[in-house]
N, C-alpha and C positions, 0 to 999 in steps of 0.2 A: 568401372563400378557404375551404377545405375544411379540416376540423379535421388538425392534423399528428399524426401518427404515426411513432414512432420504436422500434425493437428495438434492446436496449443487450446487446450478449454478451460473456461470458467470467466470469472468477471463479477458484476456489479456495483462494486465500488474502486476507486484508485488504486486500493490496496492490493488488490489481484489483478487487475490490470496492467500496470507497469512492473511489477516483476516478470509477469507473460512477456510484455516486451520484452525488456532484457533478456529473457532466452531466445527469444526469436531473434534478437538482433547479434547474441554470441553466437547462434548457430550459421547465422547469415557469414558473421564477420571469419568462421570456418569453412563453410559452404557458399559462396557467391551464389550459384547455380540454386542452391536450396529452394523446394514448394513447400511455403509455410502457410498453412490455413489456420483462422483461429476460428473455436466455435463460441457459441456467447447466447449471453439471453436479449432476444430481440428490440426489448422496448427499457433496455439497458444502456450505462455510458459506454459501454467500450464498443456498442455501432459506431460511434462518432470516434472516440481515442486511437483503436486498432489503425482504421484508415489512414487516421490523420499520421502515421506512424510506421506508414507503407505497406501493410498489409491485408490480406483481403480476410472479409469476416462474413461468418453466416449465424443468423440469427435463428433461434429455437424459443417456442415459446410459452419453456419454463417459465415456474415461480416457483416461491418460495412457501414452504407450510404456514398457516395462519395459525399463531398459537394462543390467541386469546379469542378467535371465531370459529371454530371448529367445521360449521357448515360448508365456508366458502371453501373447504379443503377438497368438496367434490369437485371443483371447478378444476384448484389447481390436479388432483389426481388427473384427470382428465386433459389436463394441457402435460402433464409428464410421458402418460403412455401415445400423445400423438410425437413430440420431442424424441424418444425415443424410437419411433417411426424414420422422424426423418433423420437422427442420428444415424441409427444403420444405414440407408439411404447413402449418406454422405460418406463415410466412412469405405462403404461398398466401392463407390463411384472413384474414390482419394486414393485409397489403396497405399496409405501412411505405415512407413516403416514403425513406427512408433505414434501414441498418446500421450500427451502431457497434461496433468490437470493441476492447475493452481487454485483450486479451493472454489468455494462455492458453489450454490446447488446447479448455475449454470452446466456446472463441470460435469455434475452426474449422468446424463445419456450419454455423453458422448465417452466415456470411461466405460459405463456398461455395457455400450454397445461391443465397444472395441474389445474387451476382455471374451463377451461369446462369440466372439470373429476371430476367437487367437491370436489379436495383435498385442505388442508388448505397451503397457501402460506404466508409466513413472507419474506417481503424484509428489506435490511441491506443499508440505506442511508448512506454514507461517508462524503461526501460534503456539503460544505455552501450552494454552487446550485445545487439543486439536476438532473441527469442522466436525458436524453428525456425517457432511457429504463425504465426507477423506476416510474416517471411520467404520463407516459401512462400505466402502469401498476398499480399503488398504488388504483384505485376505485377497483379493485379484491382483493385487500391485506386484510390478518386478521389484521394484524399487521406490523408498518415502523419502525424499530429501526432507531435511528438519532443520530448524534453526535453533532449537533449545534440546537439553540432557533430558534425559529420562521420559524419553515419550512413548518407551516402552510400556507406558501406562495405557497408548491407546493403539499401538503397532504393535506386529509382528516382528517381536526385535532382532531378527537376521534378515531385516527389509529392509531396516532403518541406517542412512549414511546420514550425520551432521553435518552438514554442507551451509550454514548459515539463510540467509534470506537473500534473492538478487536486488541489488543495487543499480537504480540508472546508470548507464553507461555515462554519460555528462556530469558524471559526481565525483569519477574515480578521481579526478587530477585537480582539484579542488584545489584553487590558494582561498585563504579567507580574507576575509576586504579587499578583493581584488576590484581594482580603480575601475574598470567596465561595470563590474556588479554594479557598486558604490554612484555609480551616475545614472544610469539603470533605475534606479528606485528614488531619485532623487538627492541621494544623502551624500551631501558636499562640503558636509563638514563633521566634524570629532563625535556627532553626538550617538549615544549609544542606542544600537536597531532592534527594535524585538519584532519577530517572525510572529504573525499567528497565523494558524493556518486550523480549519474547521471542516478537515476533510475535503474533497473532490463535491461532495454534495451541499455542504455548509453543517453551522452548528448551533444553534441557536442561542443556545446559553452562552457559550462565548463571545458570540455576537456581543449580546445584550451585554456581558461586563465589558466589553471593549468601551460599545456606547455609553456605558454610567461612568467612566473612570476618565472618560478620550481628555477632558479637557485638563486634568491630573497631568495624567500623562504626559501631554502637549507641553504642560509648564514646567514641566521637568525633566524636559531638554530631551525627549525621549521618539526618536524617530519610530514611525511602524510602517510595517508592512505586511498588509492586512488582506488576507482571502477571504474572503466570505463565503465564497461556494453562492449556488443559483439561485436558491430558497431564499437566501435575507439582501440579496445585494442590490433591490430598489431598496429597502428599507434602508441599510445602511446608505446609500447614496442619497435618500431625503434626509435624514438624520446629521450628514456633514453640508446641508446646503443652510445650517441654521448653525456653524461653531468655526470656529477660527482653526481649520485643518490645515495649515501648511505644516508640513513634515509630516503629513499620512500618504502613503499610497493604495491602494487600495481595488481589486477587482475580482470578480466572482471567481477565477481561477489565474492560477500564474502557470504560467505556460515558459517561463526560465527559472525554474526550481533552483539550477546551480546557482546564478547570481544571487537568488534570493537567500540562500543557505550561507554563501560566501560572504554575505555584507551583515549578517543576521550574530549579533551578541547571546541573543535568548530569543527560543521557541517556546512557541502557547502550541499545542497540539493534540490530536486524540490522537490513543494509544492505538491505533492498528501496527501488525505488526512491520509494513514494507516501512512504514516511517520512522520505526524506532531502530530498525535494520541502518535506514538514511544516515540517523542521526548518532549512532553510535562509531559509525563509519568517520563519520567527518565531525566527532568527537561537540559535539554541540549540546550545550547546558539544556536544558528542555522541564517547562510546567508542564505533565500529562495531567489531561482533561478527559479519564476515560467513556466515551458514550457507554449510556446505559439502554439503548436500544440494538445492542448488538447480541446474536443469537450465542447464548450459552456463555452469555458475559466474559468472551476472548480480551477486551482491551482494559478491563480492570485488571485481571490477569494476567498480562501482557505487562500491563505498569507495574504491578505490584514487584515482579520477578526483577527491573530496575530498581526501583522503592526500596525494596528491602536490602541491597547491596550499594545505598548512598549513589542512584547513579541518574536519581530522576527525583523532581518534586511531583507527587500526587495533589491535584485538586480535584474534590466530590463535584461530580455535572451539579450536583443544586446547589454547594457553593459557589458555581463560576460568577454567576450574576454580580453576585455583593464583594467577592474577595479576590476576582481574579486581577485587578487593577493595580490594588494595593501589594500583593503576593510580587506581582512581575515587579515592579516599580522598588521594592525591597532588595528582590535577587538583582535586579541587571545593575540597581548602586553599588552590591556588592562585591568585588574582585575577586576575595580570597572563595567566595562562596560558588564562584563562577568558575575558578578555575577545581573548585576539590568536583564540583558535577560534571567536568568537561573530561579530567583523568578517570572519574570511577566510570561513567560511559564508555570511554574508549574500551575498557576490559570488555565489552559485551559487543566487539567490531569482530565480524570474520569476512575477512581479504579473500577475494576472488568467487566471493558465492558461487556467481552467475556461473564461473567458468567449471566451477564444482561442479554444478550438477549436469551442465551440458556434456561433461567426462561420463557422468555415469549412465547420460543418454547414448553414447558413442560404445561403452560397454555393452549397454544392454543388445542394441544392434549391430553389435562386433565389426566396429570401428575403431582399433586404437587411436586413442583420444586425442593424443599428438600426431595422426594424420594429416 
């Protein structure tokens, strides 16, 4: 058999990024030998993530629609049909058994390209609502992996397999409070951890209720463990050179998710979907903080579908400032409250995503899957 080759597209934020991983790393952990290229938007995080991750990335230099400038859209039109250019290009050159797209507009050349090439394209839906990129692309799809019911709302429903969302490989075997974690972040004694994490890019409002509550917090025996993402993390790091922080840890990105998940009582988090995938997996109590800067309001939607089934608390982005403090500081006293959010999450865990849908990559290119 001929070595396989596979192109994994899209990017932008965490959230499509490390699911991409994890396929690329279950196809690897199938295929030793495998060429896995990713495609990505050039002046985006997954140039830096991908590499750092083993794999080689080529950058295109999509964007994204401006939906309250309408002008600068000639700019991006313009950076799509050259993207597209060098999609085919690359595509030409790779000669990939299959396309993978995990959402976002990054995704789009390289999906379109591949579908008037005749190569077989699998896209990876995330969300309760599915992507404008996924959507206008899913009538070329062999196959839509989904993680929620009824998205026959926006596929072609003898396209659609529910395969859940991929999960980091370093999550599957999970203890919680595991003593590495637990020294890891500092916390060397009983006191209870809350997780915040504000995205891969940061979050502002969370920020700020972190900083009005921190010294609350602090005195109520309350350890954190605190991302900030790149955007606020001089701010916060001025901001703890003026309070009595012992028991915070704190940095722009956490780069041991497991430990930090494993030592973690309660998460502060936005709702994209590979985190609530994370967290419903390894059954973790969780505030969502859905951003409201996200296109076609996916992580309100995304929380609500927990929300409504007792498996998430909802906080509004313009409450976070004033209540997100108090809200945490409420729940993580709480046991009984901790544990009825930790059981109704679990209902919303599907075991072996990643490996789902890498099966229906090995279909599509008629590979039996247990090959």
């Amino acid at each position: 058999m001929c070595r396989l080759k596979v192109i994994i597209s899209g990017g932008g934020t965490g959230g499509h990024i490390f699911p991409a991983i994890s396929i690329a790393d279950e196809i690897r952990e199938r295929f030793p030998d495998a060429d896995i290229l990713f495609i990505g938007a050039e002046d985006r995080m997954e140039m830096e993530r991908v590499p750092a991750a083993g794999y080689r990335i080529t950058g295109l230099p999509v964007s994204g629609f401006n939906r309250t400038q309408k002008l600068k859209n000639i700019n991006v039109i313009l950076k799509l049909f050259k993207s597209l250019c060098m999609a085919r290009k690359i595509i030409r050159n790779f000669k990939p058994q299959i396309v993978i797209g995990v959402g976002g507009y990054a995704s789009g050349p390289a999906l379109c390209m591949a579908s008037l090439l005749r190569i077989p394209i699998l896209i990876q839906e995330q969300n309760f609502c599915a992507g404008l990129t996924n959507r206008l692309l899913a009538w070329r799809a062999d196959r839509i992996c989904v993680a929620y019911r009824s998205m026959q709302r926006f596929f072609p429903p003898e396209r659609i397999i529910i395969t859940g969302n991929p999960v980091r490989k370093d999550l599957r075997a999970l203890r919680a409070k595991d003593p590495q974690a637990m020294d890891y972040f500092g916390c060397r004694d009983a006191k209870p951890v809350l997780l915040v994490l504000g995205g891969s890019l940061g979050a502002r409002t969370i920020n700020r209720g972190l900083q009005r509550g921190l010294d609350d917090m602090i005195n109520a025996g309350i350890h954190i463990i605190w991302q900030t993402g790149k955007s606020d993390y001089d701010t916060v790091k001025d901001h703890l050179k003026d309070h009595a922080c012992e028991g915070v840890w704190y940095s722009d990105f956490i780069s041991r998710m497991d430990y930090a998940y494993s030592a973690a009582d309660l998460v502060v988090s936005r709702a994209g979907a590979g985190t609530i995938a994370e967290l419903s997996l390894l059954q973790k109590p969780v505030i969502l903080v859905p951003s409201p800067n996200v296109a076609e309001d996916h992580q309100n939607k995304n929380a609500h579908a927990l929300s409504e089934n007792n498996a998430a608390v909802i906080l509004p982005d313009h409450q976070a400032e004033e209540q997100l403090a108090p809200l945490a500081m409420k729940i993580i006293a709480d046991p009984q409250q901790l544990h009825f959010l930790s059981e109704n999450i679990a209902l919303f865990a599907q075991l072996n995503s990643t490996g789902r849908i890498v099966d229906e990559v090995m279909r599509i290119i008629n590979i039996p899957p247990d090959e």
